[in-house]
C-alpha positions as CSV (number, residue, x, y, z in Angstrom):
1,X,-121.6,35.2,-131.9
2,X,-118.0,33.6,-134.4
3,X,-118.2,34.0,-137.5
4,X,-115.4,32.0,-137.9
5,X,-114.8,29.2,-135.1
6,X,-112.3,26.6,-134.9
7,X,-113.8,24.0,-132.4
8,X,-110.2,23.6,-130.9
9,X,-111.2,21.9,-127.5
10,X,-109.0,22.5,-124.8
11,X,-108.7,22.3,-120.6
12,X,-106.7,22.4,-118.0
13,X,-103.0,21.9,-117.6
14,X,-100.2,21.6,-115.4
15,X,-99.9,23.1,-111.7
16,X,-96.4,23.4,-112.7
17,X,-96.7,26.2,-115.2
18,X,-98.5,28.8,-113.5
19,X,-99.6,29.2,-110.1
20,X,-103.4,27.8,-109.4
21,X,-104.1,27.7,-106.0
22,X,-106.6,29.4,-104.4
23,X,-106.6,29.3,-100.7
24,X,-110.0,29.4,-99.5
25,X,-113.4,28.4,-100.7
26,X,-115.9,31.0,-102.7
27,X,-119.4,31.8,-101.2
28,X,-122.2,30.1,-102.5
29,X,-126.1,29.9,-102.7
30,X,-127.4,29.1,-99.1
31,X,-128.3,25.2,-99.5
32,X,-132.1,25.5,-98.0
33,X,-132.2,28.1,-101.2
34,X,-130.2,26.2,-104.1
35,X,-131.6,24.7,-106.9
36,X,-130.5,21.5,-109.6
37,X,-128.8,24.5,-111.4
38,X,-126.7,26.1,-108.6
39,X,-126.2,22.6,-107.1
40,X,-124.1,22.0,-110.7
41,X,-122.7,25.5,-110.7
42,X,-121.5,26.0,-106.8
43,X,-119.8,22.6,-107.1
44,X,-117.7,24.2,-109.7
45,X,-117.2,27.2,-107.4
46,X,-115.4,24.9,-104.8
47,X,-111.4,24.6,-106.0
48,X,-111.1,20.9,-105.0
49,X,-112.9,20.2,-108.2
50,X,-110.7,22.0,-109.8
51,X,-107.6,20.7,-108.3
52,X,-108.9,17.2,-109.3
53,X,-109.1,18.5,-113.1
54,X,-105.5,19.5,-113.1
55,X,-104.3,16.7,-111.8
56,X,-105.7,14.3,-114.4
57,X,-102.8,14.3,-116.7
58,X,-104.3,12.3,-119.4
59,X,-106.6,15.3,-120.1
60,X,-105.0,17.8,-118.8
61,X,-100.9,17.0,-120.7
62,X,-103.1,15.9,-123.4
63,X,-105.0,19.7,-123.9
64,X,-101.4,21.0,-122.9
65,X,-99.4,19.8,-125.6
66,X,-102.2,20.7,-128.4
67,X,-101.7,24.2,-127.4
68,X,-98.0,24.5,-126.5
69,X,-96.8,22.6,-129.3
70,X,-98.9,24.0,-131.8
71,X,-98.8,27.7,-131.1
72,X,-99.2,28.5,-134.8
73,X,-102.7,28.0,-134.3
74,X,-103.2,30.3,-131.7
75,X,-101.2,32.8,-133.0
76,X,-102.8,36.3,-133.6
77,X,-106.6,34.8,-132.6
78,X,-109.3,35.8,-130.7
79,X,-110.0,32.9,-128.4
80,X,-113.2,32.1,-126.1
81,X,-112.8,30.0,-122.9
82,X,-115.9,28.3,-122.3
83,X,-116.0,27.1,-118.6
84,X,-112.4,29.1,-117.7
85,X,-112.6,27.9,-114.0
86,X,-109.2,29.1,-112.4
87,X,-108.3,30.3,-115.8
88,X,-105.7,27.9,-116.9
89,X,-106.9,27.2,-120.1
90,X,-106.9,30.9,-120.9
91,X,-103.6,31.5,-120.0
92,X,-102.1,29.1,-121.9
93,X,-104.1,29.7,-124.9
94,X,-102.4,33.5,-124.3
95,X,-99.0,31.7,-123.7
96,X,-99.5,29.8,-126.7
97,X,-100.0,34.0,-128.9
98,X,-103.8,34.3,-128.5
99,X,-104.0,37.9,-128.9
100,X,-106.7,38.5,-126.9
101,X,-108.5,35.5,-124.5
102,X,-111.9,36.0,-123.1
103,X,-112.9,33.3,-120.3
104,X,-116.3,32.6,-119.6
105,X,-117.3,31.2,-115.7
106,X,-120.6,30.9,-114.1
107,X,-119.3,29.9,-110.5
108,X,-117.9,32.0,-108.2
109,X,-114.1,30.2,-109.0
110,X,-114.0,32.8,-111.3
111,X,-112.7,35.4,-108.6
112,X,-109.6,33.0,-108.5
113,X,-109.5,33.0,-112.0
114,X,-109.2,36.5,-112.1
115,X,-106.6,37.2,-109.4
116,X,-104.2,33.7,-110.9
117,X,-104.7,35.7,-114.3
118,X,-103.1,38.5,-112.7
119,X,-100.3,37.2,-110.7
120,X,-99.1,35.2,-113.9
121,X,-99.0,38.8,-115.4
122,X,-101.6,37.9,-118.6
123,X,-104.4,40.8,-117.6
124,X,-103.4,42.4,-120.7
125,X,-104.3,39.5,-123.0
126,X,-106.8,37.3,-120.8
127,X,-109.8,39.4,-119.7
128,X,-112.4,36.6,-117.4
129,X,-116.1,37.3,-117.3
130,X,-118.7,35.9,-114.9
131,X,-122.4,34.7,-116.4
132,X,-123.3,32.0,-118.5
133,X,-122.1,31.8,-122.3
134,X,-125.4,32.1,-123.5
135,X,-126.2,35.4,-121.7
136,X,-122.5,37.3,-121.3
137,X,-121.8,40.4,-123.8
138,X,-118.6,39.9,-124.9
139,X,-115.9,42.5,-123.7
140,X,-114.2,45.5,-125.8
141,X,-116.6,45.2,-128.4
142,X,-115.9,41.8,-129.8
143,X,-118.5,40.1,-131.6
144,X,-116.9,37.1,-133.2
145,X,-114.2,34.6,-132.1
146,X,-111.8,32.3,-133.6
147,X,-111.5,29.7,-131.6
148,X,-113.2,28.3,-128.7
149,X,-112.2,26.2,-126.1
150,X,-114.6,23.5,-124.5
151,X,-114.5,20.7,-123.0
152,X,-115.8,17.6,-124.1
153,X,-115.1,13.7,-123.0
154,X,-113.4,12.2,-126.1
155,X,-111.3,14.3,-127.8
156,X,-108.9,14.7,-131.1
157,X,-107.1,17.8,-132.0
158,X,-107.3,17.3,-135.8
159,X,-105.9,20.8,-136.5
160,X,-102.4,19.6,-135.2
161,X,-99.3,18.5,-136.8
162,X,-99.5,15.1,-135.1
163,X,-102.7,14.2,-134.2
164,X,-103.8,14.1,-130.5
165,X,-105.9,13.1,-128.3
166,X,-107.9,10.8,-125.9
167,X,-110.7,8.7,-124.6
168,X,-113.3,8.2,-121.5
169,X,-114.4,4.8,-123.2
170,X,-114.0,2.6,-120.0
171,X,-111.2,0.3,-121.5
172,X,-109.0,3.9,-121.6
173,X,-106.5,5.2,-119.8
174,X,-108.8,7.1,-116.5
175,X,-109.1,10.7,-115.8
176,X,-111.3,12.8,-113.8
177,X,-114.4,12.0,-115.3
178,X,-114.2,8.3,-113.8
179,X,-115.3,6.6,-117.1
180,X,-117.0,2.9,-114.9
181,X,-117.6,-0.2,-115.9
182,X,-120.1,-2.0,-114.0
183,X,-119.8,-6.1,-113.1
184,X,-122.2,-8.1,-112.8
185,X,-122.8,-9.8,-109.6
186,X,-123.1,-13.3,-111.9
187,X,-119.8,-13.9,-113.7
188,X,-120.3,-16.8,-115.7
189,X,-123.4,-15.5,-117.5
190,X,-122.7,-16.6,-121.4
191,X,-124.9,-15.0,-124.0
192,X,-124.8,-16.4,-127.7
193,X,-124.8,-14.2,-130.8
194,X,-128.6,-13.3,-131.8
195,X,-129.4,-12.8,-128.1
196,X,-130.5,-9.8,-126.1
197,X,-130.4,-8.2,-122.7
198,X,-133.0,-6.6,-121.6
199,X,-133.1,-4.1,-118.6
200,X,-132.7,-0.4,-117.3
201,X,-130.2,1.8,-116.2
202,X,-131.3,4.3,-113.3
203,X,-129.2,7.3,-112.4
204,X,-129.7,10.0,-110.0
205,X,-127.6,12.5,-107.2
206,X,-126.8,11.1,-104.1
207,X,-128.8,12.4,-101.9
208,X,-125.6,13.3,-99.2
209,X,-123.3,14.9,-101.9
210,X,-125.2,16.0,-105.6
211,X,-121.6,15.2,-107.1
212,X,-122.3,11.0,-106.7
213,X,-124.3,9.3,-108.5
214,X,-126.2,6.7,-107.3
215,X,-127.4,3.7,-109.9
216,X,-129.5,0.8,-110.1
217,X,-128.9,-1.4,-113.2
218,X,-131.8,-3.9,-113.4
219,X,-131.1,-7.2,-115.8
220,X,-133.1,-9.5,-117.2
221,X,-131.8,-11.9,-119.6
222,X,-132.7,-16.1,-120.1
223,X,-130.3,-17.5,-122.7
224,X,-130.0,-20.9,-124.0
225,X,-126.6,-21.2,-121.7
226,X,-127.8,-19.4,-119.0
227,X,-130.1,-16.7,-117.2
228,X,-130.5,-14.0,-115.2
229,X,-132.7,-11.5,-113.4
230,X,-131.1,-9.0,-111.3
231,X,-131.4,-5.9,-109.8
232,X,-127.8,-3.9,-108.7
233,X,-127.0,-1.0,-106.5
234,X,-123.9,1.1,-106.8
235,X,-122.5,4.4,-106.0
236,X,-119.7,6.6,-108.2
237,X,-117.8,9.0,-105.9
């Protein structure tokens, strides 16, 4: 589909620059009738999710400023939004001189996306289109891009002047995407170099809301300073 891509990754940003709220809740799949794949899309089609996102400012200032601040990039390209949700991302990749921005949304937030777009006054520069990115024609006859915008969980802008960017390692700063670490139930256990932990990790949905996971972490471990054989429940919200 791009010739010529630039893998600038970029997400949301602040509330405060253009107005994102969306005052009810989009339709979705009748539960009895969903599957794994609309249980993942019709959670992004509910804009609390989305309210979470912008309000994680080490992603979302962090995406900002490698957009605002960096606008010679942007300037005069052809720019895909992979995920748009409320379209955001899309408008500041217009604010930043994107000639033409085309936003890409599965869930049904996209008929947010598309009235925000409009009330911030970019429809002649940000056009949003529902499917998935595999499967959408892209509008006006385009066939290549520029630059795409997509989100991943560590990220570095290596295109910018100063370089920027961040982390979901569990000893960084947190955002949204509630980067864990998990303790042990036994604190003093004391492993020597050359020794190995054995055991399994075990993740699945929770079965009262598909957007926690619930894990069991099994350990077995007998050290020359000490042991231990475990199993461990816990639950991310």
């Amino acid at each position: 589909m791009a010739e010529h891509m630039e893998q600038t990754s970029v997400t949301t940003t602040s509330e405060s620059e253009c107005s994102t709220k969306p005052k009810e809740t989009p339709g979705s799949v009748p539960v009895e009738e969903m599957t794994s794949k609309d249980y993942y899309f019709d959670s992004y089609g509910h804009f609390g999710i989305h309210e979470e996102m912008l309000k994680d400012e080490v992603r979302t200032l962090t995406y900002r400023n490698s957009m605002i601040y960096n606008k010679h990039l942007f300037r005069g390209k052809v720019v895909l939004d992979v995920g748009c949700g409320t379209g955001i991302l899309s408008m500041f990749a217009a604010k930043a001189g994107a000639a033409k921005v085309i936003g890409i949304e599965c869930s049904s937030i996209i008929e947010y996306g598309q009235k925000i777009v409009a009330e911030n006054n970019y429809s002649n520069v940000v056009t949003l289109v529902k499917g998935k990115v595999e499967e959408v024609e892209l509008p006006d006859g385009i066939d290549k891009v520029d630059i795409i915008i997509i989100t991943f969980f560590n990220i570095e802008f290596t295109k910018c002047h100063k370089r920027t960017g961040f982390s979901t390692a569990p000893e960084a700063p947190y955002t949204h995407w509630k980067q864990t670490v998990f303790y042990f139930d036994q604190l003093d256990l004391t492993v020597k170099k050359g020794e190995e932990i054995q055991g399994s990790v075990n993740v699945k949905p929770n079965k009262s809301n598909k957007r926690d996971l619930d894990f069991t972490i099994e350990v077995d471990f007998k050290g020359e300073l000490s042991e231990m054989k475990e199993t461990m429940q816990y639950k991310m919200r």
